[in-house]
PyMOL Python script that loads the backbone (N, CA, C, O; Angstrom):
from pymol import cmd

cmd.read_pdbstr("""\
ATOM      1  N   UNK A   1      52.641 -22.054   3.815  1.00  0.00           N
ATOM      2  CA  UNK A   1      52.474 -20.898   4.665  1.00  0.00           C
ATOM      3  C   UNK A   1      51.009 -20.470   4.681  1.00  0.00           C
ATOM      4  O   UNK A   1      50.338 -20.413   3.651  1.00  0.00           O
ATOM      5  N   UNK A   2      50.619 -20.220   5.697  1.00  0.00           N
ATOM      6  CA  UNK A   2      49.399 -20.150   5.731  1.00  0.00           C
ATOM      7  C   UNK A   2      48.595 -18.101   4.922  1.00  0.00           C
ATOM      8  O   UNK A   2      49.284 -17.082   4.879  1.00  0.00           O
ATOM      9  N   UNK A   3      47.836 -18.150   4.684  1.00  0.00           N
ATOM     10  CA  UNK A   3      47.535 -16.868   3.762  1.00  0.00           C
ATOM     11  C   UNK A   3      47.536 -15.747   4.807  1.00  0.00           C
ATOM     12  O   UNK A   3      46.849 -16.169   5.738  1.00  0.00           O
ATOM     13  N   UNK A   4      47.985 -14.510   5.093  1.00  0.00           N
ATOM     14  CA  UNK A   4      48.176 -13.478   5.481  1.00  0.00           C
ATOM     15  C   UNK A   4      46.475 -12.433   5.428  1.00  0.00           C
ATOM     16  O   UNK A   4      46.236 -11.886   4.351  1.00  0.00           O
ATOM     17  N   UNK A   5      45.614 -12.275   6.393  1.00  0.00           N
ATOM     18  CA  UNK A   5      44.538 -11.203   5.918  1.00  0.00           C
ATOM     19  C   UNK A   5      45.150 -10.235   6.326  1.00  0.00           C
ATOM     20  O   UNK A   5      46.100 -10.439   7.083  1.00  0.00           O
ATOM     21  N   UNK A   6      44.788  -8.847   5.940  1.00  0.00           N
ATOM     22  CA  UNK A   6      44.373  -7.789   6.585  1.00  0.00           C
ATOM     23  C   UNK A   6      43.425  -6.952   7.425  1.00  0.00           C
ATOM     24  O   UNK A   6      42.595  -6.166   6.969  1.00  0.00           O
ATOM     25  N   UNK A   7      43.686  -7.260   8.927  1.00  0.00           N
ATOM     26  CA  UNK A   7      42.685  -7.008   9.559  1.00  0.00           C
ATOM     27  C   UNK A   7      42.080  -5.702   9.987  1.00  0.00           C
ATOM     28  O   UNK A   7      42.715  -4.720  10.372  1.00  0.00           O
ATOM     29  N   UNK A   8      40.967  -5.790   9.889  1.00  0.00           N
ATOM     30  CA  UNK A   8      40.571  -3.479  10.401  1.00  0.00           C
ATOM     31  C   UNK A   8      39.400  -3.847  11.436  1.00  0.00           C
ATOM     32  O   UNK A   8      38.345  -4.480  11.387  1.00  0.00           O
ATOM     33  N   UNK A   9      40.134  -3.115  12.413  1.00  0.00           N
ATOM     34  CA  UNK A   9      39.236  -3.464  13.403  1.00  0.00           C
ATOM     35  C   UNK A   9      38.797  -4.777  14.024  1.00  0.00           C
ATOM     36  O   UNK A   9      37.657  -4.912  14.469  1.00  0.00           O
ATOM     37  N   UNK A  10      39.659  -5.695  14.051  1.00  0.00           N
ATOM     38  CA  UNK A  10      39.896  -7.166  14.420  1.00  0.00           C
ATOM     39  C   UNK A  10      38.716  -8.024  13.314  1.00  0.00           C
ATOM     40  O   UNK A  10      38.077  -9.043  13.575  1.00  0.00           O
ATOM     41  N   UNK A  11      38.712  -7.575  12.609  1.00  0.00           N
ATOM     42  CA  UNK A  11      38.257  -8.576  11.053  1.00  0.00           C
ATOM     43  C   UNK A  11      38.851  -8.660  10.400  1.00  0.00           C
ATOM     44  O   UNK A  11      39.679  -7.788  10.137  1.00  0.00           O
ATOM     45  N   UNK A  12      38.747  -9.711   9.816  1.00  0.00           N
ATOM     46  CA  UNK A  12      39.429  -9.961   8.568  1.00  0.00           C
ATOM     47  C   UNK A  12      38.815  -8.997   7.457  1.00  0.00           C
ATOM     48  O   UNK A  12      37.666  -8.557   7.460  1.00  0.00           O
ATOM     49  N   UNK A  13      39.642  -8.794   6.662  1.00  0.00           N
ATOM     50  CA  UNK A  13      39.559  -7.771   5.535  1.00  0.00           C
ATOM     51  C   UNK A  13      38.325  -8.331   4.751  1.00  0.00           C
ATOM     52  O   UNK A  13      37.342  -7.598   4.867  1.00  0.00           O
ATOM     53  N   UNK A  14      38.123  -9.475   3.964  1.00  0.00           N
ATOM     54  CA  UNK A  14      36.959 -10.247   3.322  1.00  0.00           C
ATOM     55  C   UNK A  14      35.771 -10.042   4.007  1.00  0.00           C
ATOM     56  O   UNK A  14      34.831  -9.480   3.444  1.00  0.00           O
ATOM     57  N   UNK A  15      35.664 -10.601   5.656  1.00  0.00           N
ATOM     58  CA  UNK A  15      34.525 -10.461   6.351  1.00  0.00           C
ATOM     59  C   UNK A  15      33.716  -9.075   6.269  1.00  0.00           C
ATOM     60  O   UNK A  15      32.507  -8.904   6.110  1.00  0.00           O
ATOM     61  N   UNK A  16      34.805  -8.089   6.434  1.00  0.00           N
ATOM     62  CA  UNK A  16      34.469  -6.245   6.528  1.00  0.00           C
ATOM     63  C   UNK A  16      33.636  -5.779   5.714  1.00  0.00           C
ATOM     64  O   UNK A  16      32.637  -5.094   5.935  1.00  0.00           O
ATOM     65  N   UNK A  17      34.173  -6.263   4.494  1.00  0.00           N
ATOM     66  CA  UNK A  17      33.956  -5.917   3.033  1.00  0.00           C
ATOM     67  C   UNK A  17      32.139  -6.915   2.785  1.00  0.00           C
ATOM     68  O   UNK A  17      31.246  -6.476   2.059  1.00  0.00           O
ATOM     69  N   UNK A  18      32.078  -7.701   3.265  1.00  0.00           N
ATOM     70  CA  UNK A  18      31.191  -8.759   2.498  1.00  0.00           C
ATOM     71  C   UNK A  18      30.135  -7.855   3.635  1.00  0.00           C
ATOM     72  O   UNK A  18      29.050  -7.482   3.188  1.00  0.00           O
ATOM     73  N   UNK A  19      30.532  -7.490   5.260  1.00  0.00           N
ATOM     74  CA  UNK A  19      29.647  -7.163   6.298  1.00  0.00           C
ATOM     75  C   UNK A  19      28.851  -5.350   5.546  1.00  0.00           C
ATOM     76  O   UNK A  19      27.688  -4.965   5.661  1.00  0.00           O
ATOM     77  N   UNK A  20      29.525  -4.940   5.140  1.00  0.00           N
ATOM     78  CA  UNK A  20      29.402  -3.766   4.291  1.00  0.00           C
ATOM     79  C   UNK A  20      28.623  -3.750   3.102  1.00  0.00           C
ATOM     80  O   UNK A  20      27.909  -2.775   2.867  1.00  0.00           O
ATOM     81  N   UNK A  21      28.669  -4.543   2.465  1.00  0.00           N
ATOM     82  CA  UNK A  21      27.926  -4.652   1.448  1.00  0.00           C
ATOM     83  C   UNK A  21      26.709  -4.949   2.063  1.00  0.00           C
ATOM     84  O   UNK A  21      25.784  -4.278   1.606  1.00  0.00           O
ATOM     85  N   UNK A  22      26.292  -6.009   3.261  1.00  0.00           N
ATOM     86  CA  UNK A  22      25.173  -6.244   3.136  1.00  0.00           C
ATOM     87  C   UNK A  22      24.488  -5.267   4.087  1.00  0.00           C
ATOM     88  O   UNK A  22      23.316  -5.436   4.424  1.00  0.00           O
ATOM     89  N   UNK A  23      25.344  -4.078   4.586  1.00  0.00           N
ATOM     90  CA  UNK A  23      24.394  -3.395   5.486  1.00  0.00           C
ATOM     91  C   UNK A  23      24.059  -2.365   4.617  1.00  0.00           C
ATOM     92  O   UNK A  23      22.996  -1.760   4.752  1.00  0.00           O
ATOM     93  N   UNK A  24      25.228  -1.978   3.330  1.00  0.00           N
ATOM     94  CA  UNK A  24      24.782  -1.133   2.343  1.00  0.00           C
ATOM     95  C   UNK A  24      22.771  -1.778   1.651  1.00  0.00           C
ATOM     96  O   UNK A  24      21.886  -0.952   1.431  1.00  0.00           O
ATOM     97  N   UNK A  25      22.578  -3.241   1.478  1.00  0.00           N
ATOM     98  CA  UNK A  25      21.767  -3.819   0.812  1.00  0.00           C
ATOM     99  C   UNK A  25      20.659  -3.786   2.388  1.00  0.00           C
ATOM    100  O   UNK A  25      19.429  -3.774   2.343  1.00  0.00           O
ATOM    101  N   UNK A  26      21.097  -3.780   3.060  1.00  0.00           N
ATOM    102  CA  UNK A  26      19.531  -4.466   4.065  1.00  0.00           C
ATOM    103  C   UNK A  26      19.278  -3.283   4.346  1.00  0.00           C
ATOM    104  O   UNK A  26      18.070  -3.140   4.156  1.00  0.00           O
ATOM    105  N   UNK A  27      19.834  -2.114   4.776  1.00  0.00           N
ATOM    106  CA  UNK A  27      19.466  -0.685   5.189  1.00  0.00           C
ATOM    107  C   UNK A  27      18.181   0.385   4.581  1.00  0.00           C
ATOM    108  O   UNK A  27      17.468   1.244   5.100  1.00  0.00           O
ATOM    109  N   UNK A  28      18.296  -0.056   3.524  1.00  0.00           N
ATOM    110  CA  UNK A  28      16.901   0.496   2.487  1.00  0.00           C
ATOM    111  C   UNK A  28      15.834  -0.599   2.446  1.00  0.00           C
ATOM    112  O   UNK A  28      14.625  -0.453   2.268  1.00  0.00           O
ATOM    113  N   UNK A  29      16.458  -1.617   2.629  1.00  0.00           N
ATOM    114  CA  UNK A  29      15.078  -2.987   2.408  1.00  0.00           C
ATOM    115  C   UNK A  29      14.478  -2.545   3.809  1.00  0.00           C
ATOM    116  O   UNK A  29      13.277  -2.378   4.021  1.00  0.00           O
ATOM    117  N   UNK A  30      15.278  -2.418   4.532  1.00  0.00           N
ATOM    118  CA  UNK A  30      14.268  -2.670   5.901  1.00  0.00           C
ATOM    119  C   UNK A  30      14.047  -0.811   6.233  1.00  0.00           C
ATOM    120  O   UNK A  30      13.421  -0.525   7.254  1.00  0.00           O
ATOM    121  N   UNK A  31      14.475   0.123   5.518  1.00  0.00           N
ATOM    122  CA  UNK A  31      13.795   0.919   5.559  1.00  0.00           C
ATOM    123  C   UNK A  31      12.193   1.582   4.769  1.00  0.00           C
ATOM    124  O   UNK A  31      11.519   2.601   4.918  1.00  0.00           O
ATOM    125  N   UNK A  32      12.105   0.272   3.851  1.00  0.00           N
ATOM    126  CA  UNK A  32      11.400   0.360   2.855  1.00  0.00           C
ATOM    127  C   UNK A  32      10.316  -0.239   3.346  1.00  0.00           C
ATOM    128  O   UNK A  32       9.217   0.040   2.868  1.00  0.00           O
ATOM    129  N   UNK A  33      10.434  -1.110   4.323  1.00  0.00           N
ATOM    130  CA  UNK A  33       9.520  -2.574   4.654  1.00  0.00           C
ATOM    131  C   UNK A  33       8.569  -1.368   6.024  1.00  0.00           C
ATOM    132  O   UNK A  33       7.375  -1.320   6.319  1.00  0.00           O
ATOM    133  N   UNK A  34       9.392  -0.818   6.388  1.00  0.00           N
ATOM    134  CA  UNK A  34       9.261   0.058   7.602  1.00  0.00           C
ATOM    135  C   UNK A  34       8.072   1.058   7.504  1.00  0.00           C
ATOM    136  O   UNK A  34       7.144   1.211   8.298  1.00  0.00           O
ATOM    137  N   UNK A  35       8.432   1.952   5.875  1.00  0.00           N
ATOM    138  CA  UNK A  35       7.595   2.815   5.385  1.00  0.00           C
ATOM    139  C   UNK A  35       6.607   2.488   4.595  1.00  0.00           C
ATOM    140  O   UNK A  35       5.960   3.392   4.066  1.00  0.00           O
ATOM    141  N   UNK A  36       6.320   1.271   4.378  1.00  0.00           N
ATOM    142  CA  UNK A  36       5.169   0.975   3.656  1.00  0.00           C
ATOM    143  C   UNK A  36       4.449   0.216   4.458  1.00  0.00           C
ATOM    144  O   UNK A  36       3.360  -0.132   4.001  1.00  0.00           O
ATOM    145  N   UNK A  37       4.868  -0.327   6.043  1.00  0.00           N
ATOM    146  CA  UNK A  37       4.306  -0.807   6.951  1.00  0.00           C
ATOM    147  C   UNK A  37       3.593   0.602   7.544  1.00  0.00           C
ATOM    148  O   UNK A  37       2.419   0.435   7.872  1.00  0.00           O
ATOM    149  N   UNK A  38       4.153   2.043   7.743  1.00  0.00           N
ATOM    150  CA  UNK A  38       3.964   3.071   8.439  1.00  0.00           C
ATOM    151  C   UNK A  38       2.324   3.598   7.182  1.00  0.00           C
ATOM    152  O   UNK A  38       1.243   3.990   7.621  1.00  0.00           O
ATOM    153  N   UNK A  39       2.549   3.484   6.190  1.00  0.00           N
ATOM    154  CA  UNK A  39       1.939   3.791   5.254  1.00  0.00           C
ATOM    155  C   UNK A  39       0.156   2.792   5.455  1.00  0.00           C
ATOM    156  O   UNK A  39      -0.958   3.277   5.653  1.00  0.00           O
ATOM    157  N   UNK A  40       0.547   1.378   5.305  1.00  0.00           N
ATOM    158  CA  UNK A  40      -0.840   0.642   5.758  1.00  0.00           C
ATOM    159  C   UNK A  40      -1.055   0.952   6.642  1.00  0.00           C
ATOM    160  O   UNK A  40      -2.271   0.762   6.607  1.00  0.00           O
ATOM    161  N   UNK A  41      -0.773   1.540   8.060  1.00  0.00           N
ATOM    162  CA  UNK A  41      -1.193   2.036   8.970  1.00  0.00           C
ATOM    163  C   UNK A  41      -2.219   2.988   9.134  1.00  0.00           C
ATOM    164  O   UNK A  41      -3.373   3.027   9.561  1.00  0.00           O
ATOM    165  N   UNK A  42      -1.351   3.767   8.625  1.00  0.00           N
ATOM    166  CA  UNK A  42      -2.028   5.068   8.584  1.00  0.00           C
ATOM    167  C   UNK A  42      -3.479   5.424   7.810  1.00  0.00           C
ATOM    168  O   UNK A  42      -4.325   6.300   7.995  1.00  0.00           O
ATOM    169  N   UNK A  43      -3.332   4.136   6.697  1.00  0.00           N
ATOM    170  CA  UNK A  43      -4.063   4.800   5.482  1.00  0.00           C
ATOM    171  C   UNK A  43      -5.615   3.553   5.965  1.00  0.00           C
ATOM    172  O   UNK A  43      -6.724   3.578   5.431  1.00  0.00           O
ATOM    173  N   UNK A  44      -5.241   2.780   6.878  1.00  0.00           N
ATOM    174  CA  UNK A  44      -6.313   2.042   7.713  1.00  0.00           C
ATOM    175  C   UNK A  44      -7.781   3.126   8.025  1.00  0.00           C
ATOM    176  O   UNK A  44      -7.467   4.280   8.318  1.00  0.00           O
ATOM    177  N   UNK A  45      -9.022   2.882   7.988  1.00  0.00           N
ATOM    178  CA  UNK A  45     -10.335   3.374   8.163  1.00  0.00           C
ATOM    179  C   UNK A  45     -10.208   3.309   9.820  1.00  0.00           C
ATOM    180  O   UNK A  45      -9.957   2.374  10.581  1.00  0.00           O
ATOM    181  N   UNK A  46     -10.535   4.925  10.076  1.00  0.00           N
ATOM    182  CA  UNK A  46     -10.532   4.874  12.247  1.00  0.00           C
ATOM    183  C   UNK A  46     -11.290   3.774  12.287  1.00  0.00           C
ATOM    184  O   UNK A  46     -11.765   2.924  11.535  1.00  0.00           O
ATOM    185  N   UNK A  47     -11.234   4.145  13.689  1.00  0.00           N
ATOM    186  CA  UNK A  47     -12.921   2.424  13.937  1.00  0.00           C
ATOM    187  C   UNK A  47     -13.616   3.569  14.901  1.00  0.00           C
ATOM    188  O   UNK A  47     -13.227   4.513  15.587  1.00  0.00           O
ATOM    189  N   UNK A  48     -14.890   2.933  14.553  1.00  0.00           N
ATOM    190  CA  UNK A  48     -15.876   4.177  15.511  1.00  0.00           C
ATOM    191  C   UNK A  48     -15.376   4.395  17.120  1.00  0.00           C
ATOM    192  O   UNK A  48     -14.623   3.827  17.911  1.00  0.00           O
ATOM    193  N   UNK A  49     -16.166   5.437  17.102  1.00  0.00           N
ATOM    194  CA  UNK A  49     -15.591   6.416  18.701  1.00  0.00           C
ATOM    195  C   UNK A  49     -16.600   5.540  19.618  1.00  0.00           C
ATOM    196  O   UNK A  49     -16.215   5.119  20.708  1.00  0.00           O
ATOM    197  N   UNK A  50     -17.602   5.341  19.247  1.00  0.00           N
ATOM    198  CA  UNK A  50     -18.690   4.674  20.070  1.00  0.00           C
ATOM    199  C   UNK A  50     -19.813   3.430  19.453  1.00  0.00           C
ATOM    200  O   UNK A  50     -20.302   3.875  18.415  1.00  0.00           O
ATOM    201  N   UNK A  51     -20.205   2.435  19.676  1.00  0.00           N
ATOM    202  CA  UNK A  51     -21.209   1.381  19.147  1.00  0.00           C
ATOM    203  C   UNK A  51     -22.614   2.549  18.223  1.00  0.00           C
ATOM    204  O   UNK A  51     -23.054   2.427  17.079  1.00  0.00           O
ATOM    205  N   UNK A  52     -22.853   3.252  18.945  1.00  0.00           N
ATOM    206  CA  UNK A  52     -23.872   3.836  18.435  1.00  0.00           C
ATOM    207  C   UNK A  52     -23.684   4.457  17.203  1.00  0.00           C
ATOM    208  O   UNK A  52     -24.481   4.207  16.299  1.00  0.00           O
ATOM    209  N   UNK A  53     -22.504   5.437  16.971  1.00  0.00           N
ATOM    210  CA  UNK A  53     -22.002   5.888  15.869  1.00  0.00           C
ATOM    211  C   UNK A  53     -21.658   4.801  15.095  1.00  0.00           C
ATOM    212  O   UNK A  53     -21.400   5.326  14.012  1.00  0.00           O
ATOM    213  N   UNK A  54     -21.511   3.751  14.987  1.00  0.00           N
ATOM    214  CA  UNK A  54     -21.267   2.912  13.837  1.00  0.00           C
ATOM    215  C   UNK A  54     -22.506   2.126  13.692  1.00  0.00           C
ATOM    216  O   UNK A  54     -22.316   1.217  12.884  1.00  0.00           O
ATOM    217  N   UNK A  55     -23.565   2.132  14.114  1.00  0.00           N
ATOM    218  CA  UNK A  55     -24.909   1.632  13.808  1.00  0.00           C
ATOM    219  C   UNK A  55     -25.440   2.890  12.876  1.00  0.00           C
ATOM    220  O   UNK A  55     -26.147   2.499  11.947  1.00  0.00           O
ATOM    221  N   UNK A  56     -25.328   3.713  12.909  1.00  0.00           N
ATOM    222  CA  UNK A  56     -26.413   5.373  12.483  1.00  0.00           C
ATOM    223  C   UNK A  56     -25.140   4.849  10.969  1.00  0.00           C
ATOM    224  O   UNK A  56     -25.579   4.574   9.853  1.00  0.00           O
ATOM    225  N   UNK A  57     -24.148   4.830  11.191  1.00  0.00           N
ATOM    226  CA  UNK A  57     -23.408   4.975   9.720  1.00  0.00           C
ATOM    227  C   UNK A  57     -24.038   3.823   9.043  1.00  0.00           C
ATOM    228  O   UNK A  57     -24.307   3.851   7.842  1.00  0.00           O
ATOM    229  N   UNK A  58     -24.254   2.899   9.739  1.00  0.00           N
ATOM    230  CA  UNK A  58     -24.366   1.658   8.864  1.00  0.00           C
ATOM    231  C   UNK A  58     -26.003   1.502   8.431  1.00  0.00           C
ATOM    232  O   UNK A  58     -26.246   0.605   7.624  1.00  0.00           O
ATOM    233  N   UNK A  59     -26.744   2.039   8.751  1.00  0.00           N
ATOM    234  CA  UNK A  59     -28.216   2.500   8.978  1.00  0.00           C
ATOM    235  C   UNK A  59     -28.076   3.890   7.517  1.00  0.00           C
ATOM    236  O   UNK A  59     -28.752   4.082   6.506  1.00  0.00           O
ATOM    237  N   UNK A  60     -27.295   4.342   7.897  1.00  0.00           N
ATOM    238  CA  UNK A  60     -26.747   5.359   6.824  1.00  0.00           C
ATOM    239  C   UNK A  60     -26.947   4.689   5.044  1.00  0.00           C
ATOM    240  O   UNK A  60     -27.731   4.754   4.097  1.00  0.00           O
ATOM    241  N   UNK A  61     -25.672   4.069   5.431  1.00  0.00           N
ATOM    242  CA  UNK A  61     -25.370   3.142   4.210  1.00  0.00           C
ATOM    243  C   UNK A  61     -26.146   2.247   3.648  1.00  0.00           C
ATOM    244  O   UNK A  61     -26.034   2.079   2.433  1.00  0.00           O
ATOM    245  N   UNK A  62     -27.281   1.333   4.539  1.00  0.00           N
ATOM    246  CA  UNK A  62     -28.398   0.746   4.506  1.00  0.00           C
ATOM    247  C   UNK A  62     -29.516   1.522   3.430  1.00  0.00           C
ATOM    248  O   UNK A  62     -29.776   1.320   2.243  1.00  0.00           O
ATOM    249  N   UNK A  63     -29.811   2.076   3.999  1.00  0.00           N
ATOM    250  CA  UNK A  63     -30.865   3.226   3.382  1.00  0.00           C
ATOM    251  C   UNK A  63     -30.198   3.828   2.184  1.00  0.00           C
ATOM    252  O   UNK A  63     -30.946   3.803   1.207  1.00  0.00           O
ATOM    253  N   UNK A  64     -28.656   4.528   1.880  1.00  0.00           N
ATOM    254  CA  UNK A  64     -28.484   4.801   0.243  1.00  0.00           C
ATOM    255  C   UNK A  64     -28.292   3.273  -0.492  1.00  0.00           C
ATOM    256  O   UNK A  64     -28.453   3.379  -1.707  1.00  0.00           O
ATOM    257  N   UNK A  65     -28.018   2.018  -0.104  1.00  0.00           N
ATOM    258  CA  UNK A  65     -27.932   0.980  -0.864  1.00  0.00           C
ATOM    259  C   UNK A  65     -29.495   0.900  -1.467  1.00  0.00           C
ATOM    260  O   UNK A  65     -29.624   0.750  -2.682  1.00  0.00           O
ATOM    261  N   UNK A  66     -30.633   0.998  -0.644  1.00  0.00           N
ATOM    262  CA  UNK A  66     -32.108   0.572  -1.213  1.00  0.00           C
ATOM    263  C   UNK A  66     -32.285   1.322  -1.984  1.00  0.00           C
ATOM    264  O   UNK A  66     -32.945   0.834  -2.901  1.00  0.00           O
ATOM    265  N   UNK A  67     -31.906   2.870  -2.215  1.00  0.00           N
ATOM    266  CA  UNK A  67     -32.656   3.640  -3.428  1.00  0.00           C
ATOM    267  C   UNK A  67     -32.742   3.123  -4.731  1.00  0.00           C
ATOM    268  O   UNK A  67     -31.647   2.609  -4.960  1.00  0.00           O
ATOM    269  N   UNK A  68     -33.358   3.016  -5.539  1.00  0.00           N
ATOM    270  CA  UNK A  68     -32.769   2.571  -6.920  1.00  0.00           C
ATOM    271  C   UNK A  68     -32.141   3.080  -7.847  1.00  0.00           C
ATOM    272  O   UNK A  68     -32.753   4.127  -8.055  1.00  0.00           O
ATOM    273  N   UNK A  69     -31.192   3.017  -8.648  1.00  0.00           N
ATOM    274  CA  UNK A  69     -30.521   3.667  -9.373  1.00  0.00           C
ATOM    275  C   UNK A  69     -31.223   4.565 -10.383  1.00  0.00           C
ATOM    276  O   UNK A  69     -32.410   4.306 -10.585  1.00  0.00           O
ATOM    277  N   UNK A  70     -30.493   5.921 -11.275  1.00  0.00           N
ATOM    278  CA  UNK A  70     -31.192   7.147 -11.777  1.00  0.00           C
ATOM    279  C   UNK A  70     -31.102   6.054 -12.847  1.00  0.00           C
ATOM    280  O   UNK A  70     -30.497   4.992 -12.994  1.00  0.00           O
ATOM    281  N   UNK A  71     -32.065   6.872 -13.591  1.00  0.00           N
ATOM    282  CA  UNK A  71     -31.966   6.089 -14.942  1.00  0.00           C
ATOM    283  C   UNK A  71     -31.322   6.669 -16.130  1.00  0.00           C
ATOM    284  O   UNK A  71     -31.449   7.840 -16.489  1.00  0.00           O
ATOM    285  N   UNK A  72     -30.503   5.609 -16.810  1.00  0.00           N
ATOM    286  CA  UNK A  72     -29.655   6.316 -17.470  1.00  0.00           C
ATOM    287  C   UNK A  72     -30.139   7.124 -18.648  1.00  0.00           C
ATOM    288  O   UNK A  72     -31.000   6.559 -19.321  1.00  0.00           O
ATOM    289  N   UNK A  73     -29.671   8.647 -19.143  1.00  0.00           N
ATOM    290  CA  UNK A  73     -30.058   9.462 -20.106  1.00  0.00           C
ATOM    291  C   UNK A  73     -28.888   9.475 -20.677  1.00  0.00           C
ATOM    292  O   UNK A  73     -27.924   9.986 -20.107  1.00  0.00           O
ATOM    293  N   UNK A  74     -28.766   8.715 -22.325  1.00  0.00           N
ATOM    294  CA  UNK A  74     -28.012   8.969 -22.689  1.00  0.00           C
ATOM    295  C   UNK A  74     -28.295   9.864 -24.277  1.00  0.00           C
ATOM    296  O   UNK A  74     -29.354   9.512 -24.795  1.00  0.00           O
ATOM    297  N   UNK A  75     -27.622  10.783 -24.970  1.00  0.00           N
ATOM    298  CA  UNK A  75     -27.827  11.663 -25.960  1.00  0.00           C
ATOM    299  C   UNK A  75     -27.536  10.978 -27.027  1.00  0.00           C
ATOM    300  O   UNK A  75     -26.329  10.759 -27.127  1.00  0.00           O
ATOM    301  N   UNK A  76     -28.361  10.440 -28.095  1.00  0.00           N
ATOM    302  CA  UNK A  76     -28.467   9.680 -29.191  1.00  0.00           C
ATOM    303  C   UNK A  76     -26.853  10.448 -29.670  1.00  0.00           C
ATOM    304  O   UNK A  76     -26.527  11.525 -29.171  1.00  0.00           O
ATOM    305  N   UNK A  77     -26.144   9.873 -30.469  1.00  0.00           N
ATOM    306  CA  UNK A  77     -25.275   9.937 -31.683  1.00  0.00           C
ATOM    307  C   UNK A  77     -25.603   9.702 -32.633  1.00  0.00           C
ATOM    308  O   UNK A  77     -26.613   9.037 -32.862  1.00  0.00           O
ATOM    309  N   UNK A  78     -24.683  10.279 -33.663  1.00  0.00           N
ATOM    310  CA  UNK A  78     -25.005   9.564 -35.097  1.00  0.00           C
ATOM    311  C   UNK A  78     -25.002   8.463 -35.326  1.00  0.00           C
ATOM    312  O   UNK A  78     -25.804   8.324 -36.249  1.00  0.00           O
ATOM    313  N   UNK A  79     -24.658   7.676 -35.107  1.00  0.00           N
ATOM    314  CA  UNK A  79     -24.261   5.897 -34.830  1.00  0.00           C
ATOM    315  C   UNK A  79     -25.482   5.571 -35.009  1.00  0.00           C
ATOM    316  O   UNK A  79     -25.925   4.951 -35.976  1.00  0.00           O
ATOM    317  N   UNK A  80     -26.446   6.223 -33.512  1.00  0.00           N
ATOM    318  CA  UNK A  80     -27.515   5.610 -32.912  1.00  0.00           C
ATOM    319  C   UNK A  80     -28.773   5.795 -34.375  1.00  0.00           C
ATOM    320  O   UNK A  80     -29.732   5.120 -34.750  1.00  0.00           O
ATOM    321  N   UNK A  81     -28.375   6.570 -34.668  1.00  0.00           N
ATOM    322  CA  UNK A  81     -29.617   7.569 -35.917  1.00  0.00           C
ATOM    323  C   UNK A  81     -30.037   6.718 -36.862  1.00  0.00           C
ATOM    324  O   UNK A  81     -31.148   6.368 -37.261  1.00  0.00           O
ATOM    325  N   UNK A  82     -28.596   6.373 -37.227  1.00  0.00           N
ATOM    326  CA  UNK A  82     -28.192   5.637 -38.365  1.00  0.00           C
ATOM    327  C   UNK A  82     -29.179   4.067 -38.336  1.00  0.00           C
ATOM    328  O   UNK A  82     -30.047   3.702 -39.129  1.00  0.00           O
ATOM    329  N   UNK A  83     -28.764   3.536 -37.389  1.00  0.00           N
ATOM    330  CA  UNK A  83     -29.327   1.774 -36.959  1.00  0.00           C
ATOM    331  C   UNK A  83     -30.501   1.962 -36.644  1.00  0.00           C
ATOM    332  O   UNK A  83     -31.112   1.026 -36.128  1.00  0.00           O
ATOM    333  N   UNK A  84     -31.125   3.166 -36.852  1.00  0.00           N
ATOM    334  CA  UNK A  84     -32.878   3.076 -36.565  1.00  0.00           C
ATOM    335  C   UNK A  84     -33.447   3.034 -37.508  1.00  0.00           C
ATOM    336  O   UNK A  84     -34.653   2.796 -37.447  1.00  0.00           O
ATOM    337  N   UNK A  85     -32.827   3.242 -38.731  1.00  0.00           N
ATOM    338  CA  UNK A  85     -33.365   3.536 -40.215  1.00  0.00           C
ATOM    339  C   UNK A  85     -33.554   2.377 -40.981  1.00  0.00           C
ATOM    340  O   UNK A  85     -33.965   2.463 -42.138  1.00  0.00           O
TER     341      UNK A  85
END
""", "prot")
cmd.dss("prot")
cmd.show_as("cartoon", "prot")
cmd.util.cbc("prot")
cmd.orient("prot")
């Protein structure tokens, strides 16, 4: 005799159940994939409004890269006191 399902909604009872589980499992994955796609978006650098404004920034940045760095002051410790002696 062939096996008897229970059908809901013209599925078989197994299919329902297995279709359920995986919409319980893909529903957060692909809401997750969604919001961290919405997230790199957003968190992307504008791009300039005009050619000119991104020359003056970069002319900007040009000019603080050449300064030379402060020089470091650091406040002796005891450590330091010690190894001079």
């Amino acid at each position: 005799m062939p096996e008897r399902l229970v059908v809901r909604r013209g599925l078989p009872a197994s299919y329902s159940g297995r279709m359920q589980v995986l919409a319980w499992l893909l529903i957060p994955l692909v809401a997750t994939i969604l919001g961290i796609a919405w997230v790199v978006w957003r968190s992307r650098e504008p791009k300039p409004v005009d050619p000119e404004q991104g020359m003056e920034e970069l002319a900007r940045f040009r000019h603080a890269m050449e300064k030379p760095l402060p020089q470091l002051r650091r406040q002796p410790t005891s450590d330091d006191e010690g190894a001079e002696q």
